[in-house]
DSSP file (Angstrom, degrees, kcal/mol; ACC not computed):
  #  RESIDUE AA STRUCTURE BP1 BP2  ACC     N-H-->O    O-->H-N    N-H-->O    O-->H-N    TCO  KAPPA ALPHA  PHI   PSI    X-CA   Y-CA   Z-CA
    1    1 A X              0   0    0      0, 0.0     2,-0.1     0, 0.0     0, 0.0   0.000 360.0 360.0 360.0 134.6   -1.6  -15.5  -16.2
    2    2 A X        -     0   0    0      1,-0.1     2,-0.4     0, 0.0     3,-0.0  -0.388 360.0-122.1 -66.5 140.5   -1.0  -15.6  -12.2
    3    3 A X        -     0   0    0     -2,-0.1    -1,-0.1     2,-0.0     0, 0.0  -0.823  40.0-100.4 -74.6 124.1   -3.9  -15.7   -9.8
    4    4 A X        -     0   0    0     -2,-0.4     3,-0.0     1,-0.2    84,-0.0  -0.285  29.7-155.9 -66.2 173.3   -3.7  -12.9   -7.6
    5    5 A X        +     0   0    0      2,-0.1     2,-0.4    83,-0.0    -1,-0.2   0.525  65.8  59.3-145.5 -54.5   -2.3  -14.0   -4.2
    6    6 A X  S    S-     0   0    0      1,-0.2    76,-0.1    76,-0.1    75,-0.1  -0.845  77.1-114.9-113.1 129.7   -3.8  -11.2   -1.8
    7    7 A X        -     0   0    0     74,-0.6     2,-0.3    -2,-0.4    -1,-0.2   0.319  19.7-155.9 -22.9 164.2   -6.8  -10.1   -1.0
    8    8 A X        -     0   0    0     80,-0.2    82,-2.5    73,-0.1     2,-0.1  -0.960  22.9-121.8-157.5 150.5   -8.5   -6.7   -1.7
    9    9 A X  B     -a   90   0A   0     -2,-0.3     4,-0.2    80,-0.2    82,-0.2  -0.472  22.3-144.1 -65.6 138.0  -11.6   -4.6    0.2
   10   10 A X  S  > S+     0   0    0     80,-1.1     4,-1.5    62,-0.1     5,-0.2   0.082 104.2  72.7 -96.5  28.3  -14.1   -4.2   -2.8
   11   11 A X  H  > S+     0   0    0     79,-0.5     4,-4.2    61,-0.2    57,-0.1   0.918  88.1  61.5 -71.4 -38.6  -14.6   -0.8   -0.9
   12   12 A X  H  > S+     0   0    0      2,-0.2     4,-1.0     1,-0.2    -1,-0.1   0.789 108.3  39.2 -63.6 -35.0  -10.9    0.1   -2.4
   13   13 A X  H >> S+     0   0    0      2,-0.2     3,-0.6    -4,-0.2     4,-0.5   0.908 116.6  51.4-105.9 -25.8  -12.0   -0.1   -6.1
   14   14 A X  H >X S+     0   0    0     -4,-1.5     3,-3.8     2,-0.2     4,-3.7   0.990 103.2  56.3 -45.2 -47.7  -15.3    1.6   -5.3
   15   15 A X  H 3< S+     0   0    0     -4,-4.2     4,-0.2     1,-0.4    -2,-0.2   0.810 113.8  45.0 -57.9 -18.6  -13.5    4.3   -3.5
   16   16 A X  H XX S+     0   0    0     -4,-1.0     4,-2.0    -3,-0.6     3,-0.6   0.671 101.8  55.9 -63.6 -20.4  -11.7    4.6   -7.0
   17   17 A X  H <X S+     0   0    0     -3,-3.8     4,-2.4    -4,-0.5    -2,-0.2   0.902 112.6  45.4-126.2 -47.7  -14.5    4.4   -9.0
   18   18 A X  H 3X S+     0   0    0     -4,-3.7     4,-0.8     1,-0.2    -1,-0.2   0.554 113.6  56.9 -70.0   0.1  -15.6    7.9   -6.3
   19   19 A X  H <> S+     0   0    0     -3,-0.6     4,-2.1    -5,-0.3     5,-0.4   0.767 105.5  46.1-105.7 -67.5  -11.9    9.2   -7.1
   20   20 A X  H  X S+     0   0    0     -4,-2.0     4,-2.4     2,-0.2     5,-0.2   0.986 113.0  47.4 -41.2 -64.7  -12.5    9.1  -10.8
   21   21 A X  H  X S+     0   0    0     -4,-2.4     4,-0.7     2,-0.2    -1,-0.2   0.864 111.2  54.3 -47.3 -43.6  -15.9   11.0  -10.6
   22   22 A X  H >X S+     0   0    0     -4,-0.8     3,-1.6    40,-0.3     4,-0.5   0.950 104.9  54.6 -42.4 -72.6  -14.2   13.5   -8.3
   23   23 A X  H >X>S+     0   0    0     -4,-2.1     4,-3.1     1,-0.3     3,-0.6   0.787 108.1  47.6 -14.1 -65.3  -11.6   14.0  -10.9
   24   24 A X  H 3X5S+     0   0    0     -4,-2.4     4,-0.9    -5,-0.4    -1,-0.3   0.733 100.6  63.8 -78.4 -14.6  -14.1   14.9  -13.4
   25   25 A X  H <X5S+     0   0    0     -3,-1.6     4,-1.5    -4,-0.7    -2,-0.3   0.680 111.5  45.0 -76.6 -13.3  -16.0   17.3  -11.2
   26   26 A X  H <X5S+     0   0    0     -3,-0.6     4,-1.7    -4,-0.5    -2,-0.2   0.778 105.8  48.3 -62.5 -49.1  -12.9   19.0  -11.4
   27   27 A X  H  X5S+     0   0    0     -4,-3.1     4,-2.5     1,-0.2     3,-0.5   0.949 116.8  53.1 -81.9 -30.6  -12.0   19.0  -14.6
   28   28 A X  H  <<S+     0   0    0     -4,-0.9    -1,-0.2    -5,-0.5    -2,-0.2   0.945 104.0  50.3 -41.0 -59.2  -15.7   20.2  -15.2
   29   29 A X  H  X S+     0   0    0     -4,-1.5     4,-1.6     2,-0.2    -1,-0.2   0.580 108.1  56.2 -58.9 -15.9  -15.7   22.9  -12.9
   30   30 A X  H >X S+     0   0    0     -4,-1.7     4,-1.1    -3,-0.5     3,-0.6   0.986 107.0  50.4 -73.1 -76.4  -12.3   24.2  -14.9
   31   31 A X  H 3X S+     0   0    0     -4,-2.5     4,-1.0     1,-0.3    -2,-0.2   0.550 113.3  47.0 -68.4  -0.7  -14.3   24.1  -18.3
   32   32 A X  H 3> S+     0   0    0     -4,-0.2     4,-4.1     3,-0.1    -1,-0.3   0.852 107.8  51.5 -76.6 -48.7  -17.1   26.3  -16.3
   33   33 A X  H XX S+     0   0    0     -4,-1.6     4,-1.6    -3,-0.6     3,-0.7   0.916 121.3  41.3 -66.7 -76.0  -14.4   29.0  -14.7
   34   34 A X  H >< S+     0   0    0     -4,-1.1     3,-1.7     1,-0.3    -1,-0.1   0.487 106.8  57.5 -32.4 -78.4  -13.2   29.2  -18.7
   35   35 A X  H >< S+     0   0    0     -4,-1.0     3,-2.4     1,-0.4    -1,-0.3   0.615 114.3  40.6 -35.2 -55.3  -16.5   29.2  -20.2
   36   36 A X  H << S+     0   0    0     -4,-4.1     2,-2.5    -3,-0.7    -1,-0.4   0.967 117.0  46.2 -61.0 -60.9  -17.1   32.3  -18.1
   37   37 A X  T << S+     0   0    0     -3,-1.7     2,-0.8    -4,-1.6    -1,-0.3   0.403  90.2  92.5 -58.0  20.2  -13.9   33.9  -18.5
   38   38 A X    <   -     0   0    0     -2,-2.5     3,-0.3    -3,-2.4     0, 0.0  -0.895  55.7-161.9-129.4 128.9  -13.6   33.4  -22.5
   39   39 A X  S    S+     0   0    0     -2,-0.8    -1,-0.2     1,-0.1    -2,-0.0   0.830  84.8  66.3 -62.9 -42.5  -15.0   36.7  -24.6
   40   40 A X  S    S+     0   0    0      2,-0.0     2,-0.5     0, 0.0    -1,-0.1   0.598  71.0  91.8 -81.9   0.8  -15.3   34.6  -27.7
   41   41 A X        -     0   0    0     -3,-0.3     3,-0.2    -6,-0.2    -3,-0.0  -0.784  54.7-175.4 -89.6 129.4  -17.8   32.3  -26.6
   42   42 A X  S    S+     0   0    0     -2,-0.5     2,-1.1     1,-0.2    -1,-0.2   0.978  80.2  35.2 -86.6 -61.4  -21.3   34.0  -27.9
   43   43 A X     >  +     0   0    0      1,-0.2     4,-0.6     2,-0.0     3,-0.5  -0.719  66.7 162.3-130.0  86.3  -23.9   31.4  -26.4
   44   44 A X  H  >  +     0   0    0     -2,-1.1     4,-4.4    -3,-0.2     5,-0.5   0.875  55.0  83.9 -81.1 -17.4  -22.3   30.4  -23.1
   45   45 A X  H  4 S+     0   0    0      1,-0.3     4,-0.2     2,-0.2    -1,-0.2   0.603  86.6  47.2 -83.6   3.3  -25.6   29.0  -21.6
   46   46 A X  H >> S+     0   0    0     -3,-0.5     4,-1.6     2,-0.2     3,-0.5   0.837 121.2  41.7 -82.8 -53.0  -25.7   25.5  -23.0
   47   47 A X  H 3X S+     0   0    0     -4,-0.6     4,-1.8     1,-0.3     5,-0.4   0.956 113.9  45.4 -57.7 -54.9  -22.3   25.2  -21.9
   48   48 A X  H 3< S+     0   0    0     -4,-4.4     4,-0.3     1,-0.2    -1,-0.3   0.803 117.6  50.8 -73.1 -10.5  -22.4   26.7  -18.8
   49   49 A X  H <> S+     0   0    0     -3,-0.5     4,-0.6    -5,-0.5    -2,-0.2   0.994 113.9  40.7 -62.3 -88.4  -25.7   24.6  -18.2
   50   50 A X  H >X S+     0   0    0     -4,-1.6     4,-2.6     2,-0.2     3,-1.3   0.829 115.0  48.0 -19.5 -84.0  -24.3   21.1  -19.2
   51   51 A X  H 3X S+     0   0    0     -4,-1.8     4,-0.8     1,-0.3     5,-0.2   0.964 114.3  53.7 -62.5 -71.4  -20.6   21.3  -17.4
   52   52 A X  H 3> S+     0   0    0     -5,-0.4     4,-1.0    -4,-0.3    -1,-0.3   0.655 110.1  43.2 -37.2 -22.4  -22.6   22.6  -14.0
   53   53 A X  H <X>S+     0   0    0     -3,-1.3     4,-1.1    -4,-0.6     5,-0.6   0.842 114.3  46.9 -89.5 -71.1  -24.8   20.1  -13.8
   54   54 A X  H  <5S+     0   0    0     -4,-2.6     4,-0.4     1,-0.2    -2,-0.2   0.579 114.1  52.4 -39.5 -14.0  -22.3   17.4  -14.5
   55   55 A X  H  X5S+     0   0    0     -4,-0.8     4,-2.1     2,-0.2     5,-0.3   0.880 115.2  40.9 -91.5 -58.4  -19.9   19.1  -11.9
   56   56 A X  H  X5S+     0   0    0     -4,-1.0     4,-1.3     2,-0.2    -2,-0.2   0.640 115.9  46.5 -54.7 -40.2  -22.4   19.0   -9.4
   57   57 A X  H  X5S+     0   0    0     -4,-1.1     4,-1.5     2,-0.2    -1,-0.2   0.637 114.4  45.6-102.5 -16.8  -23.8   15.9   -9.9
   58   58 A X  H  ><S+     0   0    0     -5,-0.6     4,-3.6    -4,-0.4    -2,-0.2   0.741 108.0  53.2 -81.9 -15.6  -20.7   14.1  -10.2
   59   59 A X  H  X S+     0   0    0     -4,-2.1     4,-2.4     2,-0.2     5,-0.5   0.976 110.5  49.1 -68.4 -61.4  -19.0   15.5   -7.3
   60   60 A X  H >X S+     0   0    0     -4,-1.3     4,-3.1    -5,-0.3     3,-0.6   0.913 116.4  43.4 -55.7 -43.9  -22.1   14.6   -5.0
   61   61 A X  H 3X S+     0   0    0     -4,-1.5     4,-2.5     2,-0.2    -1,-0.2   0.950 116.2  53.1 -50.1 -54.8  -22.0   10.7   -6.7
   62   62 A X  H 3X S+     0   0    0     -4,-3.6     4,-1.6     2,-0.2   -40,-0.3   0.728 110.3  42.2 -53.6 -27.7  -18.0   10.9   -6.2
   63   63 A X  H <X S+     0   0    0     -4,-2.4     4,-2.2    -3,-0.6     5,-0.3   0.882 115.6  53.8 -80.3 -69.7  -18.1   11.9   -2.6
   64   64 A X  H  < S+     0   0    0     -4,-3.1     4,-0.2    -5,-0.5    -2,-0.2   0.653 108.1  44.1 -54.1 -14.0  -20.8    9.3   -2.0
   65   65 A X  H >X S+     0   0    0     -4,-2.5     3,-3.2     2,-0.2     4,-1.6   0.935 113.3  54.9 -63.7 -82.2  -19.1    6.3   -3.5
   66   66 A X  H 3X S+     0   0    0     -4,-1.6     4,-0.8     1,-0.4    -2,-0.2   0.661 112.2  43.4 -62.4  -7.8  -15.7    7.3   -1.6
   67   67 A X  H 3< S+     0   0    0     -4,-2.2    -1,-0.4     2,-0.2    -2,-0.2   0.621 117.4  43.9-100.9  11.9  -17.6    7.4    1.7
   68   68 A X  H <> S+     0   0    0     -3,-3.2     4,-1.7    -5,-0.3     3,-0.3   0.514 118.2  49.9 -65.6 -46.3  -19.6    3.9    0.8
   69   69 A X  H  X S+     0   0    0     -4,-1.6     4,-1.3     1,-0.2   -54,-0.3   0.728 107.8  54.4 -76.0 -21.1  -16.2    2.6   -0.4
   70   70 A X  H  < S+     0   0    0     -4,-0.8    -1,-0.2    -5,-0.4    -2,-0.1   0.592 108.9  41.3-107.6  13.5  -14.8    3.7    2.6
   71   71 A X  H  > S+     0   0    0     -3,-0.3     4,-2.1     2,-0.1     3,-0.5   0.739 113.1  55.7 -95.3 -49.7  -17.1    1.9    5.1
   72   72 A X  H  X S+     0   0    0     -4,-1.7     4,-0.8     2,-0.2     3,-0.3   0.913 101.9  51.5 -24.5 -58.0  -17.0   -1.0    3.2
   73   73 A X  H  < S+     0   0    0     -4,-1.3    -1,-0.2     1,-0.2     5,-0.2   0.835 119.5  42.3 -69.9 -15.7  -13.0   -1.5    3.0
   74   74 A X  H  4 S+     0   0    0     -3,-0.5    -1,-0.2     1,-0.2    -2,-0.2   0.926 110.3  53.6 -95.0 -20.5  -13.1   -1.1    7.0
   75   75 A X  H  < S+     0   0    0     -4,-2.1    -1,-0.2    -3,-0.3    -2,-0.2   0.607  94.4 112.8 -76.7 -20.7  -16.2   -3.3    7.5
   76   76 A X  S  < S-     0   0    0     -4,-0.8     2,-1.0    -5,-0.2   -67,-0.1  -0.511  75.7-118.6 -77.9 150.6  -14.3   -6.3    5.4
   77   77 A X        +     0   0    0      1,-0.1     3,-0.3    -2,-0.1     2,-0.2  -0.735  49.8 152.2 -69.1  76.4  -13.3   -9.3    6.5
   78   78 A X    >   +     0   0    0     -2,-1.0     3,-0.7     1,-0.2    -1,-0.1  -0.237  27.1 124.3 -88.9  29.8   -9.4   -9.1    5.9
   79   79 A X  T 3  S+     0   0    0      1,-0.3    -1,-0.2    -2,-0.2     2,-0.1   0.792  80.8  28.4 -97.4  11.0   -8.2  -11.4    8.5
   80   80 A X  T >   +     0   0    0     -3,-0.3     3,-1.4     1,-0.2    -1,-0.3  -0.409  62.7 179.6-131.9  98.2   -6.5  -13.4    6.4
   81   81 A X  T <  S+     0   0    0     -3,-0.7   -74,-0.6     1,-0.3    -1,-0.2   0.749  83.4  46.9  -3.6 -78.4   -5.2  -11.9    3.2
   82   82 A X  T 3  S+     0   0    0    -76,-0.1     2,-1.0    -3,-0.1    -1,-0.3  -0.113  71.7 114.5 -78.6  33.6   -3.6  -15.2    2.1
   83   83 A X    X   -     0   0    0     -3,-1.4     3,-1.8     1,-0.1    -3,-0.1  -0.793  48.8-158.7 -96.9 108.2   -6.0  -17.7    2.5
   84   84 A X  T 3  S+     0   0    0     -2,-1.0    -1,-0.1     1,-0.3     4,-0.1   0.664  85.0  69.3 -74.1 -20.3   -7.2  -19.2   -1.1
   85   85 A X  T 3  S+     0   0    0     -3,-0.1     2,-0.4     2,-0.0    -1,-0.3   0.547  92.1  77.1 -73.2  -8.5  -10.5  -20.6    0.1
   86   86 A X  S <  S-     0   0    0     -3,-1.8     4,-0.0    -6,-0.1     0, 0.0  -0.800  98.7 -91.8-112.6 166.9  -11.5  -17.3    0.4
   87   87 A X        -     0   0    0     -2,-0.4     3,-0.2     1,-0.1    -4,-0.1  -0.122  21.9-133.4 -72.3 165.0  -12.6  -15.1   -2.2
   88   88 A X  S    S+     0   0    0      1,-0.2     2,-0.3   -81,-0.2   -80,-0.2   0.559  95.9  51.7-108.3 -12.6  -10.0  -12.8   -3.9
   89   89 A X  S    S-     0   0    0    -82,-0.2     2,-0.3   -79,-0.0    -1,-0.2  -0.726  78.9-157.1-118.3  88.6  -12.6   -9.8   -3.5
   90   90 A X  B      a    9   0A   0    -82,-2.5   -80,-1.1    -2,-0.3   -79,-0.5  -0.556 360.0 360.0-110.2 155.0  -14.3   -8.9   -0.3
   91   91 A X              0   0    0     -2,-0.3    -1,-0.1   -82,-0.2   -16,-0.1   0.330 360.0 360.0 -77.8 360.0  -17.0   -7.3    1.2
């Protein structure tokens, strides 16, 4: 297996990590807007309980990684990609 070549911000894979979490405050808030809209559900308040919190508290976590991830990637030292003495992941 090749050693990567180029550098990378570790700002970039936090800001994924806040991309992902985002992503799941979505798909959270979706399975709230059913929960409310769906007749057939008897005992919505576990549900609606559970998904709200987890939408709420991952959206605030998600935003705050991508704006930690995104002072980090501008604060690294990228002036030289290709240089092999330096680390393949920077701060």
């Amino acid at each position: 297996m090749e050693v990567p070549t180029k550098a990378t911000p570790a700002g970039c894979v936090i800001g994924l990590v806040g991309i992902a979490l985002v992503g799941y405050a979505i798909a959270s808030g979706w399975v709230c807007y059913l929960t409310i809209q769906s007749a057939e559900i008897v005992k919505k308040g576990s549900l609606l309980r559970f998904y709200g919190i987890s939408c709420g508290v991952s959206l605030v976590g998600g935003l705050w990684l991508l704006r930690l991830g995104w002072r980090w990637a501008l604060e690294a030292d990228m002036s030289d990609p290709d240089d092999p003495d330096k680390p393949v992941m920077r701060f």
